[in-house]
PAPA-832369 format. One line per field, with one value per residue: residue in three letters; y, z, x of N, C-alpha, C in turn. Coordinates in steps of 0.2 Angstrom, whole numbers. Layout:
N
res = Ala / ...
n_y = Y / ...
n_z = Z / ...
n_x = X / ...
ca_y = Y / ...
ca_z = Z / ...
ca_x = X / ...
c_y = Y / ...
c_z = Z / ...
c_x = X / ...
//
This chain:
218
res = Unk / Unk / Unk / Unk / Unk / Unk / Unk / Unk / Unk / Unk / Unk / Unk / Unk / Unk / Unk / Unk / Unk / Unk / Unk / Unk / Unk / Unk / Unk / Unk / Unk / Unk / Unk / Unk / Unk / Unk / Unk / Unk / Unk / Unk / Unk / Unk / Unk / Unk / Unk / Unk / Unk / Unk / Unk / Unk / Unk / Unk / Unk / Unk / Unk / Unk / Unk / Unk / Unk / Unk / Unk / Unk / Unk / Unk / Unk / Unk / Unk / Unk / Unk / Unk / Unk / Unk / Unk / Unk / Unk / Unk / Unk / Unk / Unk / Unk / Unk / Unk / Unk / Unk / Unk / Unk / Unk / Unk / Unk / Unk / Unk / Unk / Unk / Unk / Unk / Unk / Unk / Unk / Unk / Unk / Unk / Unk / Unk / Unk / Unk / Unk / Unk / Unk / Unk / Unk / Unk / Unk / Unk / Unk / Unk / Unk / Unk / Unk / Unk / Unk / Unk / Unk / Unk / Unk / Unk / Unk / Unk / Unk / Unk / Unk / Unk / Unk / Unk / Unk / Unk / Unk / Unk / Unk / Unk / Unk / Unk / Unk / Unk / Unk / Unk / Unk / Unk / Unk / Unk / Unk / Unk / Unk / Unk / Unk / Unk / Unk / Unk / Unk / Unk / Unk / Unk / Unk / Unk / Unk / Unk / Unk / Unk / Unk / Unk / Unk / Unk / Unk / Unk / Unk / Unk / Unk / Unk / Unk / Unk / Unk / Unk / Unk / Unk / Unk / Unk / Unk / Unk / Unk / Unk / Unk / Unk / Unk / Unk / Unk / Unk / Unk / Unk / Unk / Unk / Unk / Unk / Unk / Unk / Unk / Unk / Unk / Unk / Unk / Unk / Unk / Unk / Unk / Unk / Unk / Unk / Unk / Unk / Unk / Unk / Unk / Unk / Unk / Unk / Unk
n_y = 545 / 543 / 538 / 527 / 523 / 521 / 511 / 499 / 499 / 495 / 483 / 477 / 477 / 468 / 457 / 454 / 454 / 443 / 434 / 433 / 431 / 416 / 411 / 412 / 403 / 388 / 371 / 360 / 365 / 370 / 366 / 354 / 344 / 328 / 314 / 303 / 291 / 278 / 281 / 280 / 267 / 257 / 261 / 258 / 245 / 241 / 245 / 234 / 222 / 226 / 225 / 210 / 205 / 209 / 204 / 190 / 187 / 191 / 181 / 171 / 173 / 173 / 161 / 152 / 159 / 153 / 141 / 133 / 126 / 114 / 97 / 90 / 78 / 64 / 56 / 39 / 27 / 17 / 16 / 5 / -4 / -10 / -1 / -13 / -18 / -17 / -7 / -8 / -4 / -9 / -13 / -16 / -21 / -21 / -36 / -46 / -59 / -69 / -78 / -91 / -98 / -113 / -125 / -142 / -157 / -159 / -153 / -136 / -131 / -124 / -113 / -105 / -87 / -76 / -61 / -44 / -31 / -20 / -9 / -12 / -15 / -20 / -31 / -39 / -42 / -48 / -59 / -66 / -72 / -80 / -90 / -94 / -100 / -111 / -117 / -123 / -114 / -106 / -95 / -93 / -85 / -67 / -56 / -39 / -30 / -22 / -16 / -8 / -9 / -2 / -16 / -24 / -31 / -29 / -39 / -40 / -48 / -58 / -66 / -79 / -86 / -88 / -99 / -107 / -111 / -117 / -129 / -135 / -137 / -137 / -140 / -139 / -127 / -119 / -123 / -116 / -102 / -100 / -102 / -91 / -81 / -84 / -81 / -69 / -66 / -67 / -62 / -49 / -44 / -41 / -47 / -48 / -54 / -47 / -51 / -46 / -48 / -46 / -31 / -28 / -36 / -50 / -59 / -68 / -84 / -92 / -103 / -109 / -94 / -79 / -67 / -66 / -60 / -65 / -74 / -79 / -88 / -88
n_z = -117 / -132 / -133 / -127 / -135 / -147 / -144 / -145 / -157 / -161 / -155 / -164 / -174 / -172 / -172 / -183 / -192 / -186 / -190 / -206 / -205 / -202 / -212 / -220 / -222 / -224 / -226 / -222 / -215 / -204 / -188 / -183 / -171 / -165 / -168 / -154 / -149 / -148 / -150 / -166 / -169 / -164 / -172 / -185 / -183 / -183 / -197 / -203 / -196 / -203 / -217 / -218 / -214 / -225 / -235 / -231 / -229 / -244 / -250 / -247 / -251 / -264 / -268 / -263 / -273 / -287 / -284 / -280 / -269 / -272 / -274 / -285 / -299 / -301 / -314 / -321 / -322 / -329 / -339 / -343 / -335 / -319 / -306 / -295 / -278 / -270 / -272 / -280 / -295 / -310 / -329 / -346 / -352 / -367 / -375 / -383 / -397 / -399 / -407 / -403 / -404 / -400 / -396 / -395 / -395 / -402 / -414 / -419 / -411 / -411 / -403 / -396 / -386 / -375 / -371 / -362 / -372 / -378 / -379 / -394 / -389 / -377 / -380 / -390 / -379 / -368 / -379 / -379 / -365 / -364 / -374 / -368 / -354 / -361 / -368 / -354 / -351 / -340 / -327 / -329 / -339 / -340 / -347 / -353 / -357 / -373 / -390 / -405 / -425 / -438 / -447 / -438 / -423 / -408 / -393 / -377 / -366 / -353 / -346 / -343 / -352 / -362 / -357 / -358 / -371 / -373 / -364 / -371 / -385 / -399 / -410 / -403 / -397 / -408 / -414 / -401 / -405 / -418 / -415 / -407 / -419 / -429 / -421 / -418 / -432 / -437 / -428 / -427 / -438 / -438 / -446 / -443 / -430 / -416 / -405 / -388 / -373 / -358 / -359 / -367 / -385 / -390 / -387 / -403 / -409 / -402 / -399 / -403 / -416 / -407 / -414 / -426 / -437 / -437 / -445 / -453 / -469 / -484
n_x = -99 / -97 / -85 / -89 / -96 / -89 / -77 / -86 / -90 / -76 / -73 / -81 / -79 / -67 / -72 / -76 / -68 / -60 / -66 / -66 / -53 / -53 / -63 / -54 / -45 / -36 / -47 / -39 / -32 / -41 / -47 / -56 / -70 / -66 / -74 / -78 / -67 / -71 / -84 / -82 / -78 / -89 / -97 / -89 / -89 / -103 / -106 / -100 / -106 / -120 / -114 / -112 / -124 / -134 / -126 / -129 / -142 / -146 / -141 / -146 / -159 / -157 / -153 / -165 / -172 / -168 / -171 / -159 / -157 / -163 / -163 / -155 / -161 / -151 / -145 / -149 / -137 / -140 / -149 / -159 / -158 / -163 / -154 / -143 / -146 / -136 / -129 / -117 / -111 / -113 / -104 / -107 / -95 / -87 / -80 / -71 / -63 / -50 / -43 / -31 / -16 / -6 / 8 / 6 / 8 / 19 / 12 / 1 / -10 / -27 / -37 / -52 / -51 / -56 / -57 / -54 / -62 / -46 / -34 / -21 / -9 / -13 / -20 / -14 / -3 / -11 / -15 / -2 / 0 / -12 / -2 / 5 / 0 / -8 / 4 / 7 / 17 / 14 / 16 / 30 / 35 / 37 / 27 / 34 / 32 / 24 / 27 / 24 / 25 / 21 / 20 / 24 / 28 / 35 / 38 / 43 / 51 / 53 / 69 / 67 / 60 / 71 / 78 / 67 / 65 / 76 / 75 / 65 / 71 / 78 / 66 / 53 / 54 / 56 / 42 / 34 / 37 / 32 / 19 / 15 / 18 / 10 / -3 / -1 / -2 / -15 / -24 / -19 / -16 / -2 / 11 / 24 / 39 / 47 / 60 / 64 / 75 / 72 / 72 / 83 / 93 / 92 / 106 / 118 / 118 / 109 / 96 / 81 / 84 / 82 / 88 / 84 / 70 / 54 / 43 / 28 / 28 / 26
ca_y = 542 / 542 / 533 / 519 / 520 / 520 / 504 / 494 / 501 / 493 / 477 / 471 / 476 / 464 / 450 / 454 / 454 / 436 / 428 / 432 / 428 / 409 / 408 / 411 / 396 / 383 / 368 / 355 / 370 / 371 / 362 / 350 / 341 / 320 / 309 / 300 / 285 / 271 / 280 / 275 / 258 / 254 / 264 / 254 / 238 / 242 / 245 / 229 / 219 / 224 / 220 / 202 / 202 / 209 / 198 / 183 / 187 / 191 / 173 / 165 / 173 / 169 / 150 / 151 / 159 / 149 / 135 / 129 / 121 / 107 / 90 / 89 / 70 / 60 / 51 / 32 / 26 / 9 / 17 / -1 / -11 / -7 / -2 / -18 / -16 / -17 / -1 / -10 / -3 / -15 / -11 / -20 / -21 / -26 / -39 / -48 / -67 / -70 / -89 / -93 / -106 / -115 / -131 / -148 / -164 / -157 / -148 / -131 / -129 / -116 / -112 / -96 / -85 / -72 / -55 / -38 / -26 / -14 / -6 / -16 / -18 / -24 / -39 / -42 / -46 / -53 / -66 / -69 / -74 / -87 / -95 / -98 / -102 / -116 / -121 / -128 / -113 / -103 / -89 / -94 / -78 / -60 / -49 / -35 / -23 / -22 / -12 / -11 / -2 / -5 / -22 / -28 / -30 / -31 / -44 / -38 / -54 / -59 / -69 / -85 / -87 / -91 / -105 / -112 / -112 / -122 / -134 / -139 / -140 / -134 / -140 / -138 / -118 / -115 / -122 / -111 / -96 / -100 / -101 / -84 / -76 / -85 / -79 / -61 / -61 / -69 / -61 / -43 / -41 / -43 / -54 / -49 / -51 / -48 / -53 / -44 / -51 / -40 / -24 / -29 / -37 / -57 / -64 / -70 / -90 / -94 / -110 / -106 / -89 / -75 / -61 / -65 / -57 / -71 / -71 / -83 / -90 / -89
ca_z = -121 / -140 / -131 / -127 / -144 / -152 / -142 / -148 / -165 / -163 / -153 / -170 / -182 / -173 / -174 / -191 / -194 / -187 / -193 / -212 / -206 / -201 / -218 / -227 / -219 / -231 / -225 / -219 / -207 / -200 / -181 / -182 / -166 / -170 / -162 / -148 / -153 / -145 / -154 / -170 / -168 / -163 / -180 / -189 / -181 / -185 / -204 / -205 / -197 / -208 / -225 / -217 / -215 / -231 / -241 / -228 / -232 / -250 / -253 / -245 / -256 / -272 / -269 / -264 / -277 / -292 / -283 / -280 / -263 / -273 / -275 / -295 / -301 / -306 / -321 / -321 / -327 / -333 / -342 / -347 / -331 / -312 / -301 / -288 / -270 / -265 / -274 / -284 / -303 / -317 / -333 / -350 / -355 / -375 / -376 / -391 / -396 / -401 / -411 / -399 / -406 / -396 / -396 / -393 / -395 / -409 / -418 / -418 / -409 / -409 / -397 / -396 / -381 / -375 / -366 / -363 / -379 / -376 / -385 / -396 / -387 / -370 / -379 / -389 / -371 / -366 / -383 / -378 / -360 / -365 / -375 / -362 / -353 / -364 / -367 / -353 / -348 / -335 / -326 / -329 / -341 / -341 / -358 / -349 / -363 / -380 / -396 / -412 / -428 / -445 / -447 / -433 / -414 / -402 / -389 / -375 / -364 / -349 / -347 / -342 / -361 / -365 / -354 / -358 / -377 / -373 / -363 / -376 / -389 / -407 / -415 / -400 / -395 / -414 / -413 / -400 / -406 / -424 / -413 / -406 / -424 / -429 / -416 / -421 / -440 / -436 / -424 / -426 / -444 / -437 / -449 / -441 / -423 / -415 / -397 / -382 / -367 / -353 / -365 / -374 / -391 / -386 / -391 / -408 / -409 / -397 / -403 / -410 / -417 / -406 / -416 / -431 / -438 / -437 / -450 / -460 / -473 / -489
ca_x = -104 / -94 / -80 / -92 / -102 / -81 / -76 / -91 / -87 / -71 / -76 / -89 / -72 / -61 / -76 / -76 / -60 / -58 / -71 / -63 / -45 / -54 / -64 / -49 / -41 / -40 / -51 / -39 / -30 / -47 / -48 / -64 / -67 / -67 / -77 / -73 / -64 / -76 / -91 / -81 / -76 / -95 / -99 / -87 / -93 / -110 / -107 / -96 / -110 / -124 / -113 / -112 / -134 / -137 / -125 / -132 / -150 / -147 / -139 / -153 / -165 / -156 / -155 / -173 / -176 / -169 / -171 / -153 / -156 / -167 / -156 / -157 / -161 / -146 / -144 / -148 / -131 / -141 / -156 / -162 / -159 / -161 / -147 / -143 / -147 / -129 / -124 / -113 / -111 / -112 / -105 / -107 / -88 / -86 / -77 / -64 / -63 / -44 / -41 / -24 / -12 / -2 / 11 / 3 / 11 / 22 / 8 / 0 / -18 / -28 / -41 / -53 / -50 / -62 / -54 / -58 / -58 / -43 / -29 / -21 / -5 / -12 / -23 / -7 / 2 / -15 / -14 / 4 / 0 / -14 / -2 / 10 / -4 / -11 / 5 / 10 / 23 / 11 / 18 / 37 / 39 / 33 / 28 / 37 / 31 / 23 / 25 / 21 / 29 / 18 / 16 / 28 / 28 / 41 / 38 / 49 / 48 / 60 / 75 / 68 / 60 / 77 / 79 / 62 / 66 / 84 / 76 / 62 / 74 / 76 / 58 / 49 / 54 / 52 / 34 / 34 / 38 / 28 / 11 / 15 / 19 / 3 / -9 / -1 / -2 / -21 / -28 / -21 / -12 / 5 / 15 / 33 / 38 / 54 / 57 / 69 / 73 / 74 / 73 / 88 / 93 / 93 / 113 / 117 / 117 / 99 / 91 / 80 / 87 / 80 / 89 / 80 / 61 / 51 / 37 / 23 / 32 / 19
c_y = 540 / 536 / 526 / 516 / 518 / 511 / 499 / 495 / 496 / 486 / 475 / 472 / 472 / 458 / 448 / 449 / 447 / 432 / 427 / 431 / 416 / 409 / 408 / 406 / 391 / 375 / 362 / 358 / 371 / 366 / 361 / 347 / 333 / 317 / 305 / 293 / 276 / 274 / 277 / 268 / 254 / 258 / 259 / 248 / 236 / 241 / 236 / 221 / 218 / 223 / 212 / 200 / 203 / 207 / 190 / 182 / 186 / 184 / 169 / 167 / 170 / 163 / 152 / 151 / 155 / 143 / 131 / 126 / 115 / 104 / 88 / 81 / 69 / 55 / 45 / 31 / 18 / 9 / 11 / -7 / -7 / -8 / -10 / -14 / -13 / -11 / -1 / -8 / -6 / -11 / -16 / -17 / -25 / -31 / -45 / -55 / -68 / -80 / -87 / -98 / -108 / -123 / -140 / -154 / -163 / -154 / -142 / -134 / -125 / -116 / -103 / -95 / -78 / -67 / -49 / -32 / -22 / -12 / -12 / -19 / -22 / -31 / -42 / -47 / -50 / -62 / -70 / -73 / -81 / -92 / -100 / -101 / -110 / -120 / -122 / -124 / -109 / -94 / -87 / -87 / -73 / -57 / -44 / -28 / -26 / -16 / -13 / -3 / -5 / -11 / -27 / -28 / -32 / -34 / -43 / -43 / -54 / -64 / -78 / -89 / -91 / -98 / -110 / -114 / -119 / -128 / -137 / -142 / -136 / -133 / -138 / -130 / -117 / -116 / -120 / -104 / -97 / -100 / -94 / -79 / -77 / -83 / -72 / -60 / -62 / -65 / -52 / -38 / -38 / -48 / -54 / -50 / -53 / -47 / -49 / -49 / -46 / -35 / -23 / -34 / -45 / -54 / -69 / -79 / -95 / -99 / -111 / -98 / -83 / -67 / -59 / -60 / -62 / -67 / -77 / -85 / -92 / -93
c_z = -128 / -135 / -129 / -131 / -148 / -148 / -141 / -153 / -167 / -161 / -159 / -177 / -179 / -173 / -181 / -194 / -192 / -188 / -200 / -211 / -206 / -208 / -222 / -226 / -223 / -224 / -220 / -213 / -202 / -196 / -181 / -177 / -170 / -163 / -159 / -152 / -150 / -149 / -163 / -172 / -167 / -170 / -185 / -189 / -185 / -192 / -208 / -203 / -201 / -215 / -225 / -217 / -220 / -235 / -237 / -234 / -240 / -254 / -253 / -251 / -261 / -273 / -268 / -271 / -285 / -291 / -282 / -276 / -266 / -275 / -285 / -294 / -304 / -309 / -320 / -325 / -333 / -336 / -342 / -341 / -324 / -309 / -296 / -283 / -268 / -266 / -279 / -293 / -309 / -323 / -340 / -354 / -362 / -374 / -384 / -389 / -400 / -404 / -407 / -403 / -402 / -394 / -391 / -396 / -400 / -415 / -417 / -416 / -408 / -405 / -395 / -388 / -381 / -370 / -368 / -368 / -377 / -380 / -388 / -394 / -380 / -374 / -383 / -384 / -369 / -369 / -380 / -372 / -359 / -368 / -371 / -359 / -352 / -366 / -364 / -349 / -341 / -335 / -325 / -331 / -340 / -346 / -353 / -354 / -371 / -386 / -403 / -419 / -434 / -443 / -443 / -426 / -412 / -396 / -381 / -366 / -357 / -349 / -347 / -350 / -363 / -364 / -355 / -366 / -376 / -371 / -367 / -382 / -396 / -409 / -410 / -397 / -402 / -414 / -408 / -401 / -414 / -420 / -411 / -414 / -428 / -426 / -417 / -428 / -441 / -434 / -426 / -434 / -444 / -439 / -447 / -433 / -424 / -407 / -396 / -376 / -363 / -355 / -367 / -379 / -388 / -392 / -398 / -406 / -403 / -403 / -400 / -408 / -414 / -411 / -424 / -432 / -441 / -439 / -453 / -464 / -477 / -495
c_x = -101 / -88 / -83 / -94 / -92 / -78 / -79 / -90 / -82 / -69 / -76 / -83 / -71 / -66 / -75 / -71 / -59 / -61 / -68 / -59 / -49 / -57 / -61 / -45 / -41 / -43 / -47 / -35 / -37 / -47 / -53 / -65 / -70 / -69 / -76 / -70 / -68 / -81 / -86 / -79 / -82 / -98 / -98 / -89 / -100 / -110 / -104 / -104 / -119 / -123 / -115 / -121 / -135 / -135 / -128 / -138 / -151 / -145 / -145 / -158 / -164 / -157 / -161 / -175 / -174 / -170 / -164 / -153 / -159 / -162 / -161 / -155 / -154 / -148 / -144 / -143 / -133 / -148 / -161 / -162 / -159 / -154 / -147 / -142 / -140 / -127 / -121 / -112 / -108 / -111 / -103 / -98 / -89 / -80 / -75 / -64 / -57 / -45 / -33 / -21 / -5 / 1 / 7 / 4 / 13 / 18 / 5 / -9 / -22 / -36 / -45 / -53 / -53 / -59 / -60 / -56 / -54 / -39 / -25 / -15 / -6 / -15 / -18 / -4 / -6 / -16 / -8 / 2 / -4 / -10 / 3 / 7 / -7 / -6 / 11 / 16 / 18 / 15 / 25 / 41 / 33 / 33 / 28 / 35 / 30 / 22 / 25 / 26 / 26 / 16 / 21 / 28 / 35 / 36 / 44 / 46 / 54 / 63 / 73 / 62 / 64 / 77 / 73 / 63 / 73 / 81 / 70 / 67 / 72 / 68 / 54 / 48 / 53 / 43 / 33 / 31 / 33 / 20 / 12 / 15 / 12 / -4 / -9 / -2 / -10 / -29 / -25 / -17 / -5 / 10 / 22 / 33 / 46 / 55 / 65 / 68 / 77 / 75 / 78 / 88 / 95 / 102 / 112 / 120 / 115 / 98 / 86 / 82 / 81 / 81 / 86 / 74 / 60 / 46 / 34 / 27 / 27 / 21
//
């Protein structure tokens, strides 16, 4: 009978005894069993499809709610007149009245011409172009470029210039060139001009002289 009551004595020690060697285990020695691996994938699934409904749903409300689905009115761009049917958008462009002068029967003529207001170098090239224009040369030469320095423009013209001054002749390429100096000291407060042809310095002895600064003479 003690031999029985002694060997359950010593049984409930060695339970003891291993239950304090396992709680002193630190935590990640401790064998947990892990869920199967198909229930967390359908876990995972789960979590990942309800961020996607409750950012869904939560967008939806927000528009709702400030209203951002509604088509905000656009701006009539023509306050003061209806839009045309076609769609087409009219805009009142400001427009510039230049006095031209240009060679006609041996004297200078001047003539108002009506563009569109721009920077001052393009209606520059625009004045130049009427007065070839008007007199007489068309679209023979090109203003390949215009700039300005104070109270001077450069005139940067092409090659075939040359050839139309030679074949007028002395008086007739000066009256010429004195309408063009005229139409810029007139119309934009440019009393000097000095011409290129083909973005270089014309040759010294052109009739009339290219390499001059042609000017009003007061």
């Amino acid at each position: 009978m003690e031999r029985e009551f002694e060997e359950k004595v010593e049984s409930s020690k060695r339970r003891r005894n291993s239950t304090r060697e396992y709680s002193a285990l630190p935590k990640h020695d401790r064998k947990k069993p892990k869920p199967p691996l198909l229930l967390r994938f359908l876990a995972w699934c789960g979590v990942i499809l309800f961020c996607f409904v409750a950012g869904y749903v939560g967008t939806d409300y927000m528009v709702k709610k400030i209203g951002l689905d509604k088509r905000w009115p656009v701006p009539n761009p023509l306050p003061n007149e209806e839009i045309p049917d076609s769609g087409a958008m009219r805009f009142d462009m400001q427009r510039a009245t230049f006095a031209v002068f240009y060679p006609l029967n041996g004297e200078l003529i001047s003539e108002n011409v009506d563009v569109i207001a721009r920077t001052l170098e393009d209606n520059v090239q625009e004045a130049v172009y009427s007065i070839f224009k008007l007199g007489g040369i068309g679209d023979a030469v090109s203003v390949l470029h215009v700039f300005r320095d104070v109270d001077t423009v450069y005139l940067n013209l092409s090659a075939p210039f040359l050839d139309i001054l030679n074949e007028a002749g002395e008086r007739a390429g000066t009256l010429l060139i004195n309408a063009i100096v005229r139409t810029m000291n007139d119309n934009f407060s440019l009393s000097k001009v000095r011409f290129l042809l083909d973005s270089k310095i014309p040759n010294a002895g052109t009739v009339p002289d290219l390499t001059a600064v042609w000017q009003i003479q007061r």
